[in-house]
MARKOL-909236 format. One record per residue (C-alpha): x, y, z. Coordinates in steps of 0.5 Angstrom, whole numbers. Each point is the difference from the previous one (the first is absolute). Example, Ala and Ser with C-alpha at 12.3 -4.5 7.8 and 13.67 -1.06 7.14 Angstrom:
+-------+-------+-------+
:     X :     Y :     Z :
+-------+-------+-------+
:    25 :    -9 :    16 :
:     2 :     7 :    -2 :
+-------+-------+-------+
// end
This chain:
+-------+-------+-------+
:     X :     Y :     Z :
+-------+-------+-------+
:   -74 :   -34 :   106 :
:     2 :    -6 :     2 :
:    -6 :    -5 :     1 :
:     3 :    -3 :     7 :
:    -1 :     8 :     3 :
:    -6 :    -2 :     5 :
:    -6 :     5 :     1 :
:    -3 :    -1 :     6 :
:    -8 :     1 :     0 :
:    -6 :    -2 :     5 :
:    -4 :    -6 :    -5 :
:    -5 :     6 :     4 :
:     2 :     5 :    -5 :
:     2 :    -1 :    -6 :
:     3 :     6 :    -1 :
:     1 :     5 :     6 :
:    -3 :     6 :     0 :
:     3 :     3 :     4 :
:     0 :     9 :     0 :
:    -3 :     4 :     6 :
:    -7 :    -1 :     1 :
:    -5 :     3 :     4 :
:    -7 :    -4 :     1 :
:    -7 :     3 :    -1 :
:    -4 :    -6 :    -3 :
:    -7 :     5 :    -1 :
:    -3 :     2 :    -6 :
:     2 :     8 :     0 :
:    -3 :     6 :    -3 :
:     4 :     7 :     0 :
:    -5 :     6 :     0 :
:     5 :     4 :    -2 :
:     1 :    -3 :    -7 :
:     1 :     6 :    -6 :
:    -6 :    -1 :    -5 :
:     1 :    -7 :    -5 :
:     3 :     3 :    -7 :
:    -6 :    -1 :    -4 :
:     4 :     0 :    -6 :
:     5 :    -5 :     1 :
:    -5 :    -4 :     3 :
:    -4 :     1 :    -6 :
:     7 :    -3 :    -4 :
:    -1 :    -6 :     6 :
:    -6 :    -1 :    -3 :
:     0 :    -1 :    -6 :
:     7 :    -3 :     0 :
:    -4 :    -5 :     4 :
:    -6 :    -1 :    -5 :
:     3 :    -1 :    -5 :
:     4 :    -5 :     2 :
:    -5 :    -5 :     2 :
:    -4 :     2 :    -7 :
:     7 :    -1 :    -5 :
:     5 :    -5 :     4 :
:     1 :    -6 :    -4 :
:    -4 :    -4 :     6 :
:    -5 :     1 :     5 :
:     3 :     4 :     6 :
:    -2 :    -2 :     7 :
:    -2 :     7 :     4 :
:     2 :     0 :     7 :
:     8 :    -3 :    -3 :
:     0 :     6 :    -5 :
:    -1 :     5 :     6 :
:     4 :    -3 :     5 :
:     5 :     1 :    -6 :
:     0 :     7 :    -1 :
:     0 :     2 :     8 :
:     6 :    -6 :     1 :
:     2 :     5 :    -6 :
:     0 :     6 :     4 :
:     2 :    -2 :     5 :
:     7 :    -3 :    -2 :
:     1 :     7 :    -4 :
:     1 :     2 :     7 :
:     7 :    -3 :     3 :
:     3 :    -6 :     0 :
:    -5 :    -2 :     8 :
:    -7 :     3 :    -3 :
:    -4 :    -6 :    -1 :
:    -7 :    -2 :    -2 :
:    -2 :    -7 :     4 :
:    -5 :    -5 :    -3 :
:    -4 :    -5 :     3 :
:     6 :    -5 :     1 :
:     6 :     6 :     0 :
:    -4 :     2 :     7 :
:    -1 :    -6 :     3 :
:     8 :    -1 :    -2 :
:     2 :     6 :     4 :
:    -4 :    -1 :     5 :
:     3 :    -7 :     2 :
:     7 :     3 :    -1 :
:    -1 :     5 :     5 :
:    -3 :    -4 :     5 :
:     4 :    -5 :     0 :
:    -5 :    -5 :    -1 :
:    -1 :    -4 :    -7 :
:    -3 :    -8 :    -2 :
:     6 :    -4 :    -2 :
:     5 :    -5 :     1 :
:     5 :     3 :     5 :
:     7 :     2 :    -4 :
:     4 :     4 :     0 :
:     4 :     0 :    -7 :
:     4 :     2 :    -4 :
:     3 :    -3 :    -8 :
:     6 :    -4 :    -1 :
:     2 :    -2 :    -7 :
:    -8 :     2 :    -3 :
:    -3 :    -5 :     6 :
:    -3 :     3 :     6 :
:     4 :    -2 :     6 :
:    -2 :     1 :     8 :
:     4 :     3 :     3 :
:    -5 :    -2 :     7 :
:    -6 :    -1 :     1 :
:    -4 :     4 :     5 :
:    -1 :    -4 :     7 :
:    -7 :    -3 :     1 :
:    -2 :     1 :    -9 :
:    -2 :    -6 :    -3 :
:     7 :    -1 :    -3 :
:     3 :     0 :     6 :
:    -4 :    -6 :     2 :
:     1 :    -3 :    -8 :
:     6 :    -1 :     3 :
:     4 :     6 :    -5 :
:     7 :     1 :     1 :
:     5 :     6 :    -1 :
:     3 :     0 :    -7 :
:    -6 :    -5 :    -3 :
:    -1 :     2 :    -7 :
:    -7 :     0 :    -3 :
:     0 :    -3 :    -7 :
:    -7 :     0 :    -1 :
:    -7 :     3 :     2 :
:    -6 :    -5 :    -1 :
:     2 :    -1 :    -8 :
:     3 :     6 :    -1 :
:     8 :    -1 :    -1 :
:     3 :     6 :     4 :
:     5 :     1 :    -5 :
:    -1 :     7 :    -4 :
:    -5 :     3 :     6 :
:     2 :     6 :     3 :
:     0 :     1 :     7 :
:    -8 :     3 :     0 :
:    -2 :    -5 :    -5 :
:     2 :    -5 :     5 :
:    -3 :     3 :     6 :
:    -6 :     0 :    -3 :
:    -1 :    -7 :    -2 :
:     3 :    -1 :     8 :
:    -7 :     5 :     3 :
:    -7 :    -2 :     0 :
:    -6 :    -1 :     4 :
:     0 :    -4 :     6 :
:    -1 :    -7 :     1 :
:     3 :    -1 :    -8 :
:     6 :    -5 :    -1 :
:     6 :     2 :    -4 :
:     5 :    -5 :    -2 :
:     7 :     2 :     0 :
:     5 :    -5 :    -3 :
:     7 :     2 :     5 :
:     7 :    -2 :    -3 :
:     5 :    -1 :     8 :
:     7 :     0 :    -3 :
:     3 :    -2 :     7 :
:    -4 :    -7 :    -2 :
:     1 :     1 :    -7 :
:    -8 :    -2 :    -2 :
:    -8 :     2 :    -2 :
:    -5 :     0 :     3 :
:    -7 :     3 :     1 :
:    -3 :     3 :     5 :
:    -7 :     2 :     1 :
:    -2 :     5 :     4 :
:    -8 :     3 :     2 :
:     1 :     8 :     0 :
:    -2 :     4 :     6 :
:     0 :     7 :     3 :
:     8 :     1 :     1 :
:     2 :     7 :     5 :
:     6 :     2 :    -1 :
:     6 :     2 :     4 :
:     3 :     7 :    -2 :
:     5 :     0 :     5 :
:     6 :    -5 :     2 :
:     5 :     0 :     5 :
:     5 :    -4 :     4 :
:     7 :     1 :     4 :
:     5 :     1 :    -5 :
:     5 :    -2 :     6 :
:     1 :     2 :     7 :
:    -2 :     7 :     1 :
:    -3 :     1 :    -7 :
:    -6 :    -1 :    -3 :
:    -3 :     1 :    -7 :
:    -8 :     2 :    -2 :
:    -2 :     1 :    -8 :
:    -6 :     2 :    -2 :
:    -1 :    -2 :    -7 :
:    -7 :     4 :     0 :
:    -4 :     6 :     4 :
:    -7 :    -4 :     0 :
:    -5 :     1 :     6 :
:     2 :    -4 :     4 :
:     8 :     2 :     0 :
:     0 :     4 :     6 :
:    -3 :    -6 :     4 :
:     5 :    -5 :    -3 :
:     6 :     4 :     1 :
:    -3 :     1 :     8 :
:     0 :    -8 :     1 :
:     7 :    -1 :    -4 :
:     3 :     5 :     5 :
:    -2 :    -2 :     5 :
:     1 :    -7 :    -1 :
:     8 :     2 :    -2 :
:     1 :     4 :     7 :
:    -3 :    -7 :     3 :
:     5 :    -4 :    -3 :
:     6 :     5 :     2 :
:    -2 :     5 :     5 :
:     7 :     4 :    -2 :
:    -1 :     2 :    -7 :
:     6 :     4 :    -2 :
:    -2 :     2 :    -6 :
:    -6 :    -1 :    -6 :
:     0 :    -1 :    -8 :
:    -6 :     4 :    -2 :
:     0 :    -3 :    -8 :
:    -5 :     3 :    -5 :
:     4 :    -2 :    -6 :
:    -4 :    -2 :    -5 :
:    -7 :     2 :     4 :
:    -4 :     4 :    -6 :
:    -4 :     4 :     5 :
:    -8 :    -2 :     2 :
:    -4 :     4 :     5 :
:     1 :     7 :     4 :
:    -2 :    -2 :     6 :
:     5 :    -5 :     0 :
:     5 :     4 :    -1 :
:     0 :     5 :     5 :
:    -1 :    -6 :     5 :
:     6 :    -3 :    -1 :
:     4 :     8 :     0 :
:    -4 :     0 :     6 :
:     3 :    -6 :     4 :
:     7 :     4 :     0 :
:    -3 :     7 :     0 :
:     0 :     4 :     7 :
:    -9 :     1 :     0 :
:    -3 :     5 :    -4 :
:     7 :     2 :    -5 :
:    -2 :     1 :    -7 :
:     1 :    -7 :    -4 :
:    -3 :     3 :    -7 :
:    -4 :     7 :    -3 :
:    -5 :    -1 :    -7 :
:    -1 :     5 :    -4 :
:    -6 :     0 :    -6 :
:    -6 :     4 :    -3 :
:    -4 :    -2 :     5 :
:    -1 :     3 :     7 :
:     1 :    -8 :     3 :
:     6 :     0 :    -4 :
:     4 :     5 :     4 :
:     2 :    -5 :     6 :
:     5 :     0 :     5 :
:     1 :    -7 :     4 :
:     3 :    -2 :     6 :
:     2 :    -6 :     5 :
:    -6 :     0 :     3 :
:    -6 :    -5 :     1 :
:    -5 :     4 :    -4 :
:     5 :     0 :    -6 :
:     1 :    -7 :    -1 :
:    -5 :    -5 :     2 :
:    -7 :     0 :    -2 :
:    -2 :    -4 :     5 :
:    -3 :     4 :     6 :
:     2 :     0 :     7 :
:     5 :    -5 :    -2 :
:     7 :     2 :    -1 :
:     5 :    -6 :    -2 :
:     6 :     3 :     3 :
:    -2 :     1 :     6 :
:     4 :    -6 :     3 :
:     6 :     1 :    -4 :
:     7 :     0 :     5 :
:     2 :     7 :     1 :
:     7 :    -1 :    -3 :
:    -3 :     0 :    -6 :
:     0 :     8 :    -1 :
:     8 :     0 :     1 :
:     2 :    -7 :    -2 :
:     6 :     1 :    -6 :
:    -3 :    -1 :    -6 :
:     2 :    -1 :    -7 :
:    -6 :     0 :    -6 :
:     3 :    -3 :    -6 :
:    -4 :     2 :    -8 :
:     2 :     0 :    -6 :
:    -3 :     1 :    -7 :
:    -6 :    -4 :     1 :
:    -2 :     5 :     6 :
:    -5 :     3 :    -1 :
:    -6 :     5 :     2 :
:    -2 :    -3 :     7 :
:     8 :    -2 :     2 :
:     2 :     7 :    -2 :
:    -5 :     3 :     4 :
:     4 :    -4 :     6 :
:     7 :     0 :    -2 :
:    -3 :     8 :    -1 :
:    -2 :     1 :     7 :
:     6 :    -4 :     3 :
:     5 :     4 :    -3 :
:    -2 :     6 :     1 :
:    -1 :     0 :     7 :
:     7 :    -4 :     0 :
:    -3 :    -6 :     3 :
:     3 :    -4 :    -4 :
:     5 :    -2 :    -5 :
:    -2 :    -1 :    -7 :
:     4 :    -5 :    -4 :
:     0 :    -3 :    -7 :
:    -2 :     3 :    -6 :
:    -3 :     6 :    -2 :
:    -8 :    -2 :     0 :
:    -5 :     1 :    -6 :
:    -3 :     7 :     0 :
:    -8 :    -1 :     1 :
:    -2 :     6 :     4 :
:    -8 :     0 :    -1 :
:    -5 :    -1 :     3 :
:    -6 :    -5 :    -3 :
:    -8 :     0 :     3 :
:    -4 :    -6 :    -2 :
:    -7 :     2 :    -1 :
:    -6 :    -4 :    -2 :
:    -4 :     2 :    -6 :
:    -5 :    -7 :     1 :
:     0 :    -5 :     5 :
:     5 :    -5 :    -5 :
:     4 :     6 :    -4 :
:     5 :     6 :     3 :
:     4 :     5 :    -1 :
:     8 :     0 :     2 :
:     2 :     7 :    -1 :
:     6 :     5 :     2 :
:    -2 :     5 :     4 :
:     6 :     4 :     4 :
:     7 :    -1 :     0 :
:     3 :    -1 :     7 :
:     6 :     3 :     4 :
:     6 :    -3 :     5 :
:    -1 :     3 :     7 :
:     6 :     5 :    -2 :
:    -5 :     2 :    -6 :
:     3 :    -4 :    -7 :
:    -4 :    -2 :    -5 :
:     4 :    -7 :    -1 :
:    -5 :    -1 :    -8 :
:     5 :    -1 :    -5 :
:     6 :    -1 :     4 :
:     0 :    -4 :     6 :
:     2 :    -1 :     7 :
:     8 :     0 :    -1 :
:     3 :    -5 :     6 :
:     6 :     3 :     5 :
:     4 :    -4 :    -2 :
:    -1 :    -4 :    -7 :
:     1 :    -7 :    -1 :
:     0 :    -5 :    -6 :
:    -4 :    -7 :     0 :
:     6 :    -4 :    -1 :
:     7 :    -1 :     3 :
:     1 :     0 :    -8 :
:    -3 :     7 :    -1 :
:    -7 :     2 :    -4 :
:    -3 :    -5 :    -5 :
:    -7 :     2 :     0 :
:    -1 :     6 :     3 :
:     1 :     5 :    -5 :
:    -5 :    -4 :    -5 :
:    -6 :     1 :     5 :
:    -5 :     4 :    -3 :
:    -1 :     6 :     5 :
:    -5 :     5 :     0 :
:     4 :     6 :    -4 :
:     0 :    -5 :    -4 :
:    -7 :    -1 :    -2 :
:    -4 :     3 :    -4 :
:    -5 :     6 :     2 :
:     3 :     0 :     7 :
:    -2 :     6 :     3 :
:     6 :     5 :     2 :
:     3 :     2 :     7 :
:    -3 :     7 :     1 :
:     6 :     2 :     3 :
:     5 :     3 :    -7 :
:     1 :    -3 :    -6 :
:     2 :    -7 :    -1 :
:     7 :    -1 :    -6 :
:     1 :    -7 :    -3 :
:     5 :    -4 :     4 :
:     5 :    -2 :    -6 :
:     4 :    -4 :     5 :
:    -6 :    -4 :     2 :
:    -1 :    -1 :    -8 :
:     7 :    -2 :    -1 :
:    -1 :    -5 :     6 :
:    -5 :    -3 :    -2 :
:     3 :    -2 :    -6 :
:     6 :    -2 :     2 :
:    -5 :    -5 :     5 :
:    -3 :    -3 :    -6 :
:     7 :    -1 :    -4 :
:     4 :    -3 :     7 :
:    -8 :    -6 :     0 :
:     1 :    -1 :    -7 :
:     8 :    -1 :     0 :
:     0 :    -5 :     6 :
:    -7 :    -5 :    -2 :
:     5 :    -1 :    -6 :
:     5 :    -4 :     5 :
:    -5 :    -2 :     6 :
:    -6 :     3 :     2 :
:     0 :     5 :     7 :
:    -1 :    -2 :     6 :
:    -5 :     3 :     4 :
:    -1 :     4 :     5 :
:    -1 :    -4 :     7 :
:    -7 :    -1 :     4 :
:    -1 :     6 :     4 :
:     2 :    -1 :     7 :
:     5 :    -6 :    -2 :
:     7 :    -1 :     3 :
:     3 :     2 :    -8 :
:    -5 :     8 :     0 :
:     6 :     4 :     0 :
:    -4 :     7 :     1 :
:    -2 :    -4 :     6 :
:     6 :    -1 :     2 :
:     3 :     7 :    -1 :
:    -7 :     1 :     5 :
:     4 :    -3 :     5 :
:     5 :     3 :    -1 :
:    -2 :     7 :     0 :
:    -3 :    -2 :     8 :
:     5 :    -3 :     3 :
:     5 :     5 :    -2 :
:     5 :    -3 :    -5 :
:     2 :     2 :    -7 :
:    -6 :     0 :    -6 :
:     2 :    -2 :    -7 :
:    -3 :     6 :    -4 :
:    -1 :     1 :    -6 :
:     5 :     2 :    -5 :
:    -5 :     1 :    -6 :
:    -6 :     2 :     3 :
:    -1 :     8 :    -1 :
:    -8 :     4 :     1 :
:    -4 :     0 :    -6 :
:    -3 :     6 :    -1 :
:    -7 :     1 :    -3 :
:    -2 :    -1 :    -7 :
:    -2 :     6 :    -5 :
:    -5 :     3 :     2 :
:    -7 :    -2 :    -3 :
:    -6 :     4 :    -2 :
:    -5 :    -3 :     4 :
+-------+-------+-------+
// end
């Protein structure tokens, strides 16, 4: 794939985590576990003894049981995770939106890191960085080669270090370098503006903890800029899921109070829930309800939610719970199919483990796991057509992933054969020139925002002519 497609990322996360996650940071004993097998614990034991003995070099202990439960843990699915001491403290910065840094978001142009905008008030706000400026080296090291992670690790660090990035300006056609001192960096998961008169567009591009209160604030913010919204995008495309909590807080600021937005259903007795629009559900925070003071109108006001195969988990849940209660149009292309639920639990103070443990369920009673949420009305991602979307890996398309639940699953022959015909139309034209990419999200060129738009006010959508449902891939023992 063409070097110029841009992958948006938050230099907080590095690479997002995205899924459906419930918090439950406390180490967790279960009561009712069935007795340990003595002899395959036997088998652990010796295999692990005679690795510290035999192995060609010494072996660190705490590195070799920390491999055997990550072992475990990735023999499950493909969202089961084991947390080391910095995988922890990564996750956690992600979920919370805060993280030590410089304050980009970014994405790759060429093998550089480019800026696609710096967060208001960051270090690298105030160090005078651009849109479109591209970061050639990081202190000594030539960008040239890194992945996106590397980069973003090299750009992290403690708060109070310094970080030397030396920025290429096309517009000025000149290097410079740019000292920056690292600080704690908030990020803003949600954005929004008035499109034009009448209509606004919010994007929330992850479900972290303070998302609910974000999209509160952005709202309001739209209604005082024109009192007489007609209309309003909803756009998760690309928004790989996060917290729970998030999820059905931003159903519920749509939603009639107490309707179902999500059930789950797992092993454990708190795994088979039922969520509604209601304070309870969604804010953590006691007493305080974070749309309380949202206009009333917002309940009926014509909504259009944009996805597409970058959608997941979270945004499914949303785009799930408005569909069903008829709230809302749903537009784009069909989502990415996780519909499981992870819990994080701690196994030490710097340790944890992020575990799936339910499946959850639109209002209506359909497990989305594997499939997707499919929009009411497809659309592509350009005026030209479907470039890239069929290249992106979705969650039937991941190994070990578990099944719906609901009937046996058969192999999409028709997303086979799209897929390759994706990678020979890529192939075929960086012969000649590489592909443009995709527009900014929210841009005047967004042509899915476009039909948005259009969809609200009343006037002809294009559709489109090649996007059929996926159906779910074989069905996998799990």
């Amino acid at each position: 794939m063409t070097s110029k497609l841009k992958i948006a990322g938050w230099v907080s996360l590095g690479a997002l985590a995205g899924g459906l996650t419930t918090m439950q940071f406390q180490a967790t004993a279960r009561n009712a576990v069935a007795p340990l097998p003595l002899e395959e614990m036997q088998q652990l034991a010796a295999a692990f003894g005679m690795i510290k003995t035999d192995y060609v070099e010494p072996v660190d202990e705490k590195k070799l049981i920390g491999d055997a439960i990550g072992g475990m843990v990735s023999g499950l699915d493909p969202h089961s995770i084991y947390f080391d001491k910095a995988a922890f403290k990564e996750f956690r910065e992600g979920t919370t939106g805060k993280f030590v840094g410089v304050g980009i978001e970014i994405g790759m142009e060429d093998g550089l890191v480019k800026v696609i905008s710096p967060i208001e008030g960051s270090p690298a706000f105030r160090a005078g960085l651009k849109s479109g400026d591209l970061i050639t080296k990081i202190d000594d090291t030539f960008v040239k080669g890194l992945t996106m992670d590397q980069a973003v690790k090299r750009m992290r660090g403690e708060p109070n270090t310094k970080v030397v990035l030396t920025i290429f300006r096309k517009a000025e056609s000149r290097s410079f370098p740019v000292t920056i001192t690292r600080e704690e960096i908030h990020v803003q998961s949600v954005r929004g503006k008035i499109v034009e008169p009448g209509y606004g567009w919010i994007r929330i591009s992850q479900f972290q903890d303070r998302t609910v209160e974000d999209f509160a604030a952005k709202v309001d913010k739209l209604f005082k800029e024109d009192p007489k919204l007609k209309g309003l995008v909803l756009d998760l495309r690309n928004d790989p899921g996060g917290l729970l909590e998030g999820a059905i807080g931003i159903s519920a600021a749509f939603l009639p109070k107490d309707a179902v937005v999500v059930s789950t259903n797992g092993q454990l007795p708190e795994s088979k829930a039922v969520f509604k629009a209601r304070t309870e559900d969604y804010s953590r925070r006691f007493g305080n309800d974070p749309l309380a003071k949202l206009p009333a109108v917002l309940k009926t006001i014509p909504l259009v939610v944009l996805v597409n195969e970058g959608s997941a988990s979270a945004s499914e849940i949303v785009s799930g719970a408005l569909q069903d209660h008829k709230r809302a149009v749903v537009m784009g292309g069909q989502t990415f199919g996780k519909g499981s639920v992870q819990t994080v639990r701690q196994l030490t103070a710097d340790t944890g483990l992020k575990i799936t443990t339910a499946r959850y369920y639109t209002p209506s009673g359909r497990s989305i796991q594997a499939k997707g949420i499919v929009p009411d009305v497809m659309v592509d991602e350009s005026a030209d057509g479907n470039l890239y979307s069929a290249l992106r890996v979705r969650e039937a398309d991941l190994e070990k992933h578990i099944t719906s639940g609901q009937g046996a699953e058969v192999k999409d022959q028709a997303r086979e054969k799209a897929r390759e015909e994706a990678i020979k139309k890529l192939e075929d034209a960086r012969k000649n020139e590489p592909p443009k990419p995709l527009p900014e999200f929210g841009s005047a060129e967004d042509f899915p925002l476009q039909q948005a738009l259009n969809q609200l006010k009343g006037k002809p959508v294009v559709v489109s002519k090649t996007m059929t449902e996926r159906k779910p891939d074989e069905d996998k023992a799990q």
